[in-house]
BAKOL-944255 format. One record per residue (C-alpha): x, y, z. Coordinates in steps of 0.25 Angstrom, whole numbers, padded with zeros to 4 digits, always signed. Example, Ala and Ser with C-alpha at 12.3 -4.5 7.8 and 13.67 -1.06 7.14 Angstrom:
! BAKOL-944255
+0049-0018+0031;+0055-0004+0029;
This chain:
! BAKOL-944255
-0419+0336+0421;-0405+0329+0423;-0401+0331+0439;-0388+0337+0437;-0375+0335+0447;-0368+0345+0454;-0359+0346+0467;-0350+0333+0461;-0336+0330+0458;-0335+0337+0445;-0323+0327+0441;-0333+0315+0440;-0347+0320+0441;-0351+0308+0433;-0350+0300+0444;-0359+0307+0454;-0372+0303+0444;-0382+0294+0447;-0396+0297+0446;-0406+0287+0443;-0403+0280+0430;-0391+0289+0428;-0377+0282+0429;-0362+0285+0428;-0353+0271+0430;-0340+0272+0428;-0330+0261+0423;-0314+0257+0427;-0303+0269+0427;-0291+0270+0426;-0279+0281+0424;-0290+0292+0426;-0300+0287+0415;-0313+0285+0418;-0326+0279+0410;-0341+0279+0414;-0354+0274+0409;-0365+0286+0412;-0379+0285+0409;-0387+0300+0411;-0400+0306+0411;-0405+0311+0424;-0392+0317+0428;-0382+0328+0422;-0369+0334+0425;-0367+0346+0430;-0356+0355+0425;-0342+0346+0430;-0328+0345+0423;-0319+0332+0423;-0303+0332+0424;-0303+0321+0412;-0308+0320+0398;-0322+0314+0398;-0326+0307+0385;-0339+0301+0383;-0349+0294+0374;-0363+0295+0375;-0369+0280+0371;-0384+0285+0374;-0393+0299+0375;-0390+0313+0374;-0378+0318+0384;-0377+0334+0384;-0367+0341+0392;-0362+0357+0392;-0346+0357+0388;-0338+0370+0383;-0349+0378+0383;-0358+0370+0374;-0370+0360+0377;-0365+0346+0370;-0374+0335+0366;-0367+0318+0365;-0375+0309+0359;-0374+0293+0360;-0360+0288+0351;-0354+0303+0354;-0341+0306+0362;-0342+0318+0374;-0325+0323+0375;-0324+0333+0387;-0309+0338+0391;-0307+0339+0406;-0311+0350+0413;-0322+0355+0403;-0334+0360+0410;-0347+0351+0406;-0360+0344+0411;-0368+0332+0404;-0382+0328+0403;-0392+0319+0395;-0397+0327+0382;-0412+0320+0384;-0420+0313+0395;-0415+0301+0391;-0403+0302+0395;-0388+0298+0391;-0376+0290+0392;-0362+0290+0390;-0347+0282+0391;-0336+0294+0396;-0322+0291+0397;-0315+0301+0407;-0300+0300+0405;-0288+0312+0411;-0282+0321+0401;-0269+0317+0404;-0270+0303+0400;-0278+0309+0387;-0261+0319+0386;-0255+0306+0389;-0259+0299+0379;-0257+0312+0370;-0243+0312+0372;-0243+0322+0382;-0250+0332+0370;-0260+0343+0373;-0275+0337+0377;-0284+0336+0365;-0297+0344+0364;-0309+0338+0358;-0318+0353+0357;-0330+0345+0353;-0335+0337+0367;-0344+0329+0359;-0337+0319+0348;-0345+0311+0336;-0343+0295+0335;-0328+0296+0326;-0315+0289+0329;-0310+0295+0337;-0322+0296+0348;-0325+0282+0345;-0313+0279+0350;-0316+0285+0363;-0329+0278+0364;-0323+0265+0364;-0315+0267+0377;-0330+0268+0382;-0337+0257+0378;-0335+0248+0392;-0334+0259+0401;-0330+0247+0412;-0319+0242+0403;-0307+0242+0414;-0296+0252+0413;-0281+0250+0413;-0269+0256+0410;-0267+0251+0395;-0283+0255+0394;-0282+0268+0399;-0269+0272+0389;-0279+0265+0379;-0290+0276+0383;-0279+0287+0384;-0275+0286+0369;-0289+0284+0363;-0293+0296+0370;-0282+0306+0366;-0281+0301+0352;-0296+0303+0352;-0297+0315+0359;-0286+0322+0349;-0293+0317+0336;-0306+0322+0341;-0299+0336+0344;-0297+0337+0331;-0281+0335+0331;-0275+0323+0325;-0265+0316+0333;-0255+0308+0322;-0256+0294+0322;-0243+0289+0322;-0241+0284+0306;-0236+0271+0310;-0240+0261+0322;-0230+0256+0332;-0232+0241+0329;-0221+0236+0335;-0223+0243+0349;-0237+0238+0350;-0234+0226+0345;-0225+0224+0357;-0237+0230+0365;-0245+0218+0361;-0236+0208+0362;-0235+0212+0376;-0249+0212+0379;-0251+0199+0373;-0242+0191+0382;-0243+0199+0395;-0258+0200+0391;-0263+0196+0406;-0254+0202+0412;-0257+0218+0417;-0248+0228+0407;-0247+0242+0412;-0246+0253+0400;-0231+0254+0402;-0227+0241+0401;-0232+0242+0386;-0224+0254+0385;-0212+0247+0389;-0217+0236+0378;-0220+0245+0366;-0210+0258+0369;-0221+0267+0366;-0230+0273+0375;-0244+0268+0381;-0252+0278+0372;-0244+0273+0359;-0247+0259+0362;-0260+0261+0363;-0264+0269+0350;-0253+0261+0342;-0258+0249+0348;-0273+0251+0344;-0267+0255+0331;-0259+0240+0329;-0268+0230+0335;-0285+0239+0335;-0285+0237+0350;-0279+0243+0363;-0267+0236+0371;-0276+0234+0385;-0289+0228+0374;-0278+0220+0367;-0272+0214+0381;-0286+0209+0385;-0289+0202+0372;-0275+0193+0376;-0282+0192+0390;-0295+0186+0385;-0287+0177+0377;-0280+0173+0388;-0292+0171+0395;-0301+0166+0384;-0291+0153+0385;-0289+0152+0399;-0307+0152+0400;-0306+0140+0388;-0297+0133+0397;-0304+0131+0409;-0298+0143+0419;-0308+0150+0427;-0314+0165+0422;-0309+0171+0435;-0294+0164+0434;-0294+0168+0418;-0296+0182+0420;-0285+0184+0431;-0276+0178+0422;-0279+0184+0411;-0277+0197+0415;-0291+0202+0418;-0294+0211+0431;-0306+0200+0434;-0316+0191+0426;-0325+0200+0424;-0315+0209+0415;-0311+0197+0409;-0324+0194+0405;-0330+0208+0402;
């Protein structure tokens, strides 16, 4: 019988778990978004809420948890979508336990990235393998991945387009893809590459917004502005390596928090 947990801060509950081969690790945050790691199967959540969306993936078991009245059931490649301050609990669905990857990320980043439009809501909290949840999931597949600002805008975006497409309204791609702004964008990040870049700086760049960039950016060029600034940094640092400078040396110039992000 699971031990459950009770008299904890309601707002991160998660963290308070650890009994025996149970385990909750949580990566880097930033801007309010958080992602964890969690492995389950002696212990369950009693009743708690969060202030955040909190958007999971089950990668192994069975993981059951009460929400809106009804008992739900996630299985491994399935998304969980809860809405802050909805009532729920969680648990493993077999003796065998389960585990999941969960992004918590605040609503008004979620609005932000809407335009200031009204919060989508995704009525079914668990969500097969499509698009618009695999999209989600990729956000989760290094939970350590650093965060920075043009990372978090990246997450904003792919979480409220995903969240309105799997709430059943369509949000209107625009017909036609600012090439020349994001071209701009690109250009930038090419020659200031190792340099740090805050969010606004491409705004002043592109004369578009942070959340257009980086949906019209993906669009263009299949990848993210930060994931496309690193590929220049490993370049950078791909040459300086073949020409003799040290690990250490290459990665401070290059752009990179430390080696060991360098060389992750």
């Amino acid at each position: 019988m699971p031990q459950t947990l009770g008299g904890m801060d309601v707002d991160r509950l998660e963290r308070s778990c650890s009994l025996g081969s149970d385990s909750i690790r949580f990566g880097p945050s930033a801007d309010g978004i958080e992602r964890a790691e969690v492995h389950l199967a002696a212990c369950a959540f009693e009743p708690h809420r969060h202030d955040t969306y909190a958007i999971g993936i089950t990668t192994a078991g069975v993981q059951t948890f009460r929400y809106r009245g009804s008992r739900r059931v996630c299985l491994p490649g399935q998304l969980h979508v809860l809405h802050p301050d909805e009532l729920h609990d969680g648990a493993a669905g077999t003796d065998e336990g389960f585990a999941y990857r969960i992004l918590y990320i605040p609503p008004d980043l979620v609005r932000d990235a809407l335009g200031g439009a009204e919060l989508p809501f995704v009525a079914d909290p668990v969500q097969e393998p499509i698009p618009a949840t695999r999209r989600i999931a990729s956000l989760l597949i290094d939970v350590d991945e650093p965060i920075n600002e043009l990372t978090s805008v990246e997450i904003a975006a792919a979480v409220a387009d995903s969240l309105v497409s799997l709430s059943g309204k369509a949000r209107h791609r625009q017909a036609r893809i600012d090439f020349a702004s994001v071209q701009l964008v690109r250009e930038y990040l090419t020659v200031h590459a190792c340099e740090p870049t805050p969010a606004s700086t491409l705004e002043q760049v592109a004369g578009i917004d942070r959340f257009t960039i980086a949906r019209h950016f993906r669009w263009a060029f299949g990848t993210s502005p930060d994931r496309y600034r690193t590929l220049r940094r490993l370049a950078v640092a791909r040459a300086a390596i073949e020409g003799g400078r040290s690990l250490a040396r290459t990665a401070a110039e290059a752009g990179f928090a430390d080696q060991s992000h360098m060389t992750r």
